[in-house]
C-alpha positions as CSV (number, residue, x, y, z in Angstrom):
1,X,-185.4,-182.1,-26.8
2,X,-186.2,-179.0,-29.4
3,X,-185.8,-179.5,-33.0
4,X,-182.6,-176.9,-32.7
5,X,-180.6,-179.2,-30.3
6,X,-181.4,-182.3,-32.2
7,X,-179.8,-180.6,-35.4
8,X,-177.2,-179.5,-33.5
9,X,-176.6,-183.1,-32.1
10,X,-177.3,-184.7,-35.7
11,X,-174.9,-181.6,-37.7
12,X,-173.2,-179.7,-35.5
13,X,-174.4,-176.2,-36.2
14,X,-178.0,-174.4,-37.1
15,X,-180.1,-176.1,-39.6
16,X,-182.6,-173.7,-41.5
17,X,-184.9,-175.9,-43.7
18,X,-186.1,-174.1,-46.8
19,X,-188.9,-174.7,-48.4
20,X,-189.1,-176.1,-52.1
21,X,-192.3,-176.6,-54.2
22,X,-191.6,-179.1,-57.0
23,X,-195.3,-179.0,-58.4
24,X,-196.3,-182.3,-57.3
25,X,-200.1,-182.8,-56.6
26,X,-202.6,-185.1,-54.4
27,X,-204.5,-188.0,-54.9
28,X,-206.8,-187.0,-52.5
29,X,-207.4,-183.8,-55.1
30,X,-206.4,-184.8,-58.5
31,X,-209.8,-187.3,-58.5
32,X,-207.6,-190.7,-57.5
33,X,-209.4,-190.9,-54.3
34,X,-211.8,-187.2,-54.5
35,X,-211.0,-183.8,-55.9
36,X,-211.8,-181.3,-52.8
37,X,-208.6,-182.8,-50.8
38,X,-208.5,-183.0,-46.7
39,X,-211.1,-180.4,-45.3
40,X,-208.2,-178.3,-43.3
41,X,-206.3,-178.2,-46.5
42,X,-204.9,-175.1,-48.2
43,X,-201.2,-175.6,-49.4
44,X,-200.7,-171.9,-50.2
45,X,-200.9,-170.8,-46.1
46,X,-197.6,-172.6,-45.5
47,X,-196.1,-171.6,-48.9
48,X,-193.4,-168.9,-49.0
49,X,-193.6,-166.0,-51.4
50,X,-190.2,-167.2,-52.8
51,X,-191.6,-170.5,-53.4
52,X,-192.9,-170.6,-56.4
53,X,-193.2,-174.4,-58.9
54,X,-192.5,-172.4,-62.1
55,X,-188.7,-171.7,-60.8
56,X,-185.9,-174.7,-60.8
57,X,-185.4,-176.1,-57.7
58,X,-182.0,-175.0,-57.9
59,X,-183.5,-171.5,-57.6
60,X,-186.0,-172.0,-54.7
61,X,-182.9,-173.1,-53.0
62,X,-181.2,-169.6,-54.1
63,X,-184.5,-167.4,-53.1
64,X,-184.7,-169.3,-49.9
65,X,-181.1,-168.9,-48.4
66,X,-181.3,-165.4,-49.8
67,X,-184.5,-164.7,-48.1
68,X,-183.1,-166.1,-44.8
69,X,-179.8,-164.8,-44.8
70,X,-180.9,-161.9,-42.6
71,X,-181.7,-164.3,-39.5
72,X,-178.2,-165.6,-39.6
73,X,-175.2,-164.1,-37.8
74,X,-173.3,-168.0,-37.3
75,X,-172.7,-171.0,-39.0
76,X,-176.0,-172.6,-40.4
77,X,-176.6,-175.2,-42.4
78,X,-179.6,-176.1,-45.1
79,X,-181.9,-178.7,-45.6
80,X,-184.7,-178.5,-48.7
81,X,-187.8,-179.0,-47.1
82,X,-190.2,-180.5,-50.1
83,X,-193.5,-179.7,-48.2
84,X,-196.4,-178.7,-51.0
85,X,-198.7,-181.3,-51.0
86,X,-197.2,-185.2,-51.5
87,X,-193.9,-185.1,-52.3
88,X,-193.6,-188.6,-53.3
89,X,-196.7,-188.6,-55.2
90,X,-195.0,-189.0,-58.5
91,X,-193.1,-191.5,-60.8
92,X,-189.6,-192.8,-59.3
93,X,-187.7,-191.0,-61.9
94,X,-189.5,-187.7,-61.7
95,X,-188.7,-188.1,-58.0
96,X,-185.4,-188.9,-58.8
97,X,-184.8,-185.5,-60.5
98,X,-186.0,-183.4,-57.9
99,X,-184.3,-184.7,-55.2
100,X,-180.9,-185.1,-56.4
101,X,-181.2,-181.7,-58.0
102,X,-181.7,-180.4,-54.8
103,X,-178.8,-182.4,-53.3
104,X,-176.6,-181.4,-55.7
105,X,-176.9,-177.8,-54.8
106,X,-173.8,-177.0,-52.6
107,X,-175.2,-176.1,-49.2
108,X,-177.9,-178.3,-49.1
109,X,-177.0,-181.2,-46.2
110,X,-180.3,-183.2,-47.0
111,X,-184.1,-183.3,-47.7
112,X,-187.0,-183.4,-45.8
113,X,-189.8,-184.3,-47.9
114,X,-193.6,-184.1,-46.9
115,X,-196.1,-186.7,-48.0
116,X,-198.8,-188.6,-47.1
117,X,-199.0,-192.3,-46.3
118,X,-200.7,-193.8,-48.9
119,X,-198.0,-192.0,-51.6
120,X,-195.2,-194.7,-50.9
121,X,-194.2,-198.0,-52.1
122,X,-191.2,-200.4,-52.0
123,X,-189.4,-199.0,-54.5
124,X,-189.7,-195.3,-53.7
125,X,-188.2,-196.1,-50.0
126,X,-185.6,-198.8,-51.4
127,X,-184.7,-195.8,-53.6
128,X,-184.9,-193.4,-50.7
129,X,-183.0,-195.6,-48.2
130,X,-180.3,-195.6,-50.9
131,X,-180.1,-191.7,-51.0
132,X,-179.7,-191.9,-46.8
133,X,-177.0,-193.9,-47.1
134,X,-175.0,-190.5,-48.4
135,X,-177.4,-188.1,-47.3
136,X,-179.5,-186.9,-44.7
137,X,-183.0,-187.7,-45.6
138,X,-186.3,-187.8,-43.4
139,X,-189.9,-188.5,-44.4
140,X,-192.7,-186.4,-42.9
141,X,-196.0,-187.9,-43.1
142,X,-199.4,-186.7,-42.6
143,X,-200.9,-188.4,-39.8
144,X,-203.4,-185.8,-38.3
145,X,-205.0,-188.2,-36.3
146,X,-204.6,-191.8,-35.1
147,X,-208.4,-192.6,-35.2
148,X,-210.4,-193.8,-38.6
149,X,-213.4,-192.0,-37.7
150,X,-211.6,-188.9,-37.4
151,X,-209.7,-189.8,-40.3
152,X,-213.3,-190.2,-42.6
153,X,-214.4,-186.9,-40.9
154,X,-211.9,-184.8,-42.3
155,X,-211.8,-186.5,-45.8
156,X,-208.2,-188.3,-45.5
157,X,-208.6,-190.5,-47.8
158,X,-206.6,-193.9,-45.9
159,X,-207.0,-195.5,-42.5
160,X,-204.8,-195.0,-39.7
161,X,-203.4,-199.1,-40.2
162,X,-202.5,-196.9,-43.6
163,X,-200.0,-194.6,-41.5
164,X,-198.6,-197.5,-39.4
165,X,-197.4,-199.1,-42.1
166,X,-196.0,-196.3,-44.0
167,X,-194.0,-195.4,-41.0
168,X,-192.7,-198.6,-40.2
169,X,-191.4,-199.4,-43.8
170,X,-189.9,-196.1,-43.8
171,X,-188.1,-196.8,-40.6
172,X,-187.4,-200.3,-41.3
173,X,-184.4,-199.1,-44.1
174,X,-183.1,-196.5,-41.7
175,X,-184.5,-193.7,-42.9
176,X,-185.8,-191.2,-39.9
177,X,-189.6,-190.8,-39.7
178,X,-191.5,-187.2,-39.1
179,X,-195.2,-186.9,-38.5
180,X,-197.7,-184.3,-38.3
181,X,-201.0,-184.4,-36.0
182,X,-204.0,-182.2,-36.0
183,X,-205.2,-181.8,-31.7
184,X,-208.7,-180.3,-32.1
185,X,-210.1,-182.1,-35.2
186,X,-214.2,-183.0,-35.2
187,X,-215.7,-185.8,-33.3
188,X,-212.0,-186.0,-30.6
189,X,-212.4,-185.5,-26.9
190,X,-209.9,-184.5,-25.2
191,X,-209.3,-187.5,-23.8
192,X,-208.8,-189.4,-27.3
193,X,-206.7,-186.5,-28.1
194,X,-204.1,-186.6,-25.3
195,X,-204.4,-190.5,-25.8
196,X,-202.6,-190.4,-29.4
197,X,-199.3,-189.9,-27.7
198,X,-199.6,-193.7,-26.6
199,X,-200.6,-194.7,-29.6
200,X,-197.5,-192.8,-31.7
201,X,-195.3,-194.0,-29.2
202,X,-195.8,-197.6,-30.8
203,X,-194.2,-196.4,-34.0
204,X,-190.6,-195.3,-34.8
205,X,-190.9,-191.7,-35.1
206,X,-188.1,-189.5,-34.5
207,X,-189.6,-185.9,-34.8
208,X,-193.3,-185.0,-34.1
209,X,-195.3,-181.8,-35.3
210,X,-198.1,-180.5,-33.0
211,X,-201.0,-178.2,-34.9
212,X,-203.7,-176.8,-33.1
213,X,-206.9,-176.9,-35.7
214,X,-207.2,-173.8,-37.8
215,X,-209.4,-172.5,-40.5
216,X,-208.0,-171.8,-43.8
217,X,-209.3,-169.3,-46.4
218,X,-209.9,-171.5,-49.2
219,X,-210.2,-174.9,-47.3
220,X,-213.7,-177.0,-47.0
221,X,-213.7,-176.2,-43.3
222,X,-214.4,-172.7,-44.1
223,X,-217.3,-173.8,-46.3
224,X,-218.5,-176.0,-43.1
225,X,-217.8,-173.3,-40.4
226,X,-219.6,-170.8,-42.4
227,X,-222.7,-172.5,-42.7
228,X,-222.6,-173.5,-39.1
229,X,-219.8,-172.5,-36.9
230,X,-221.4,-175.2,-34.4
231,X,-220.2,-178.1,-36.3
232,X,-216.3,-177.1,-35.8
233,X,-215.2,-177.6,-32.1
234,X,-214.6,-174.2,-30.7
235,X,-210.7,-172.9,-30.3
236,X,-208.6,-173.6,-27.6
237,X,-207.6,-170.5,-25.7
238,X,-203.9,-170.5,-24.9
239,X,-203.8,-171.9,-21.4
240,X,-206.0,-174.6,-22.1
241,X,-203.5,-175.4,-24.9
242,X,-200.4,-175.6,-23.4
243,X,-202.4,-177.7,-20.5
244,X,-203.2,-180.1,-23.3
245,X,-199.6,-180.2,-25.0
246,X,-198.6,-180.5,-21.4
247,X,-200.6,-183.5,-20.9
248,X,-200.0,-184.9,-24.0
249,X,-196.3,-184.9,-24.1
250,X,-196.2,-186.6,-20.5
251,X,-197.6,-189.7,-22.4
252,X,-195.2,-189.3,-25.6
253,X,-192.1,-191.4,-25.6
254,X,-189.6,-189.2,-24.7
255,X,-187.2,-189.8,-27.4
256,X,-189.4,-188.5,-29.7
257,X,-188.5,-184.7,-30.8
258,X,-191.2,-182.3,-31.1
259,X,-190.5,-180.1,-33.8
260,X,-193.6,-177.9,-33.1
261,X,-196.2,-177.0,-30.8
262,X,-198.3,-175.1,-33.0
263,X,-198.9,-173.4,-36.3
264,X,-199.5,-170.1,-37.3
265,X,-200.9,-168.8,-40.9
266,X,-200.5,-165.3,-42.7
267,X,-203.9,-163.0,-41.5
268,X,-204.9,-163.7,-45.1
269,X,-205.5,-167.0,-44.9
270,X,-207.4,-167.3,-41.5
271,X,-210.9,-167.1,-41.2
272,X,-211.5,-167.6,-37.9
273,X,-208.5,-165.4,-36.3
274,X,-209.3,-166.2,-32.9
275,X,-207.9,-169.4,-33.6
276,X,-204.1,-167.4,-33.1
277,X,-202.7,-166.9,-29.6
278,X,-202.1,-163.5,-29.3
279,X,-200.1,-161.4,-26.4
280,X,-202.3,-158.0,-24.4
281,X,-200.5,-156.2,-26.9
282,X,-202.1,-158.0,-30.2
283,X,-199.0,-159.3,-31.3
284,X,-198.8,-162.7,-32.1
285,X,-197.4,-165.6,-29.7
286,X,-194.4,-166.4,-32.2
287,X,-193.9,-170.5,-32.0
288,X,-190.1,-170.2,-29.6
289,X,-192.9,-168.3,-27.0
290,X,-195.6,-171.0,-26.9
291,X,-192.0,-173.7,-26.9
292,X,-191.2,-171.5,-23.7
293,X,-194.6,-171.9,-22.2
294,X,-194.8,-175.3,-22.9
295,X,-192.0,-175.7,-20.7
296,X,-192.8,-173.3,-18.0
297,X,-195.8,-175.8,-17.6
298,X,-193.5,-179.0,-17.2
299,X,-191.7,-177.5,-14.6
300,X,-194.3,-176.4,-12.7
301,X,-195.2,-179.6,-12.8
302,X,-191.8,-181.3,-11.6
303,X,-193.1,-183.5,-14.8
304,X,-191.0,-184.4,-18.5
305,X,-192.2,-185.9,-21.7
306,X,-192.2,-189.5,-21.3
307,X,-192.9,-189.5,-17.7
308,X,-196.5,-191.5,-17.8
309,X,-194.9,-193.2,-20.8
310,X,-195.3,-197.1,-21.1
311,X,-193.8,-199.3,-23.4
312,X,-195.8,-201.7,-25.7
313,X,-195.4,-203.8,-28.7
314,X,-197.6,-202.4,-31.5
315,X,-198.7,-205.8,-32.4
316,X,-200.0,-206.7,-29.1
């Protein structure tokens, strides 16, 4: 299932998340646990230009339907999308503010809010699972990878048991689960790569992000790839890709609904641009194109997500 069809299923029209940065930081970069943060990280790639921390949230919310009203010609709906860095990375009453300021704003049907794993607690979810029970509200989390190697590689910061129980906590009070993985990261075959989908499988997740591994401007995998472009795995080319994605989601438990397949960053921020798909013409393979690929490959296949999926109990 897309992300459209599950928003249409879970609100009955379009959904259009817009992007609000509250100004919360890192631990991983305010010197809690380091101060150079994950080595793919750079926060202002995925930032809007009409996202800016020194506005209210009340007017992010305003820039952002504003700067999306061109797109829409039908009924759409709105959810804030809290992405910068760890969004519950804060006190509980700070959090408190943000939040409910953005669900006070009229059209705003709910939050999704971006953190990482080790930036919850009991009381932040008890408080969140009391928000769900009027509102829509999902937690993203930062997996990137499922294996703690990997995981010390790129500077997370926690351990993959970390994620698990984040995600399962989160879950337990009703409140849907998102997560984000990195295919392509140091150190992973593909083998381990296409493997993860068993391993997420085991936790409640209702959406799932794909990213390919890309080099940011500004990021300590620049610094890294600079000094040696050998010791960051080479790009996939966009066949091979989609073969992967392909593979992978035949593993994935097929209720889970991948919101993406890929990411894409402004030219600025890319230092290594063959890292973006590109058409014969040099325009850019926009994310609904790769989606359409993606399932091009199933059905030349005769294949579905879910269809080497196996059920186990995580605890096994």
């Amino acid at each position: 299932m897309r992300y459209s069809d599950y928003c249409l299923q879970r609100f009955g029209h379009r959904i259009q998340k817009l992007t609000v940065n509250a100004g919360f930081g890192c631990p991983n970069r305010d010197g809690t646990l380091g101060m150079h943060g994950c080595i793919f990280c750079n926060n202002d790639a995925f930032n809007p230009s009409y996202c800016q921390p020194a506005k209210t949230i009340t007017q992010q919310i305003d820039d952002g339907i504003r700067f999306h009203s061109h797109h829409h010609h039908q009924q759409v709906g709105y959810l804030a999308y809290l992405q910068a860095y760890s969004n519950t990375y804060a006190p509980l009453e700070r959090l408190r503010e943000c939040y409910e300021e953005a669900l006070e704003h009229p059209l705003i049907e709910g939050l999704v809010i971006a953190t990482r794993p080790d930036c919850v607690d009991e009381p932040k979810l008890d408080y969140l699972a009391t928000l769900a029970q009027r509102h829509y509200i999902m937690v993203e989390y930062g997996i990137e990878s499922c294996y703690d190697r990997t995981l010390q590689r790129i500077n997370r910061g926690h351990d993959y048991a970390c994620t698990v129980h984040a995600i399962e906590a989160t879950a337990r009070r009703g409140i849907p689960c998102g997560g984000h993985l990195i295919l392509g990261l140091p150190g992973e075959s593909r083998e381990e790569m296409v493997a993860e989908a068993a391993l997420l499988s085991q936790l409640p997740l209702t959406t799932l992000k794909l990213h390919q591994l890309q080099i940011l401007r500004g990021s300590q995998l620049e610094k890294e790839y600079l000094q040696d472009p050998s010791s960051v795995p080479p790009p996939f080319a966009l066949k091979e890709y989609i073969v992967l994605v392909c593979d992978f989601l035949e593993r994935l438990r097929p209720d889970i609904v991948v919101e993406r397949y890929a990411a894409s960053v402004p030219p600025r921020y890319q230092v290594a641009p063959e890292r973006g798909w590109k058409h014969p013409d040099a325009t850019p393979v926009k994310g609904s194109e790769l989606a359409d690929m993606v399932e091009s490959e199933l059905a030349s296949r005769n294949t579905h997500q879910g269809i080497y999926y196996t059920p186990k109990n995580i605890h096994q």
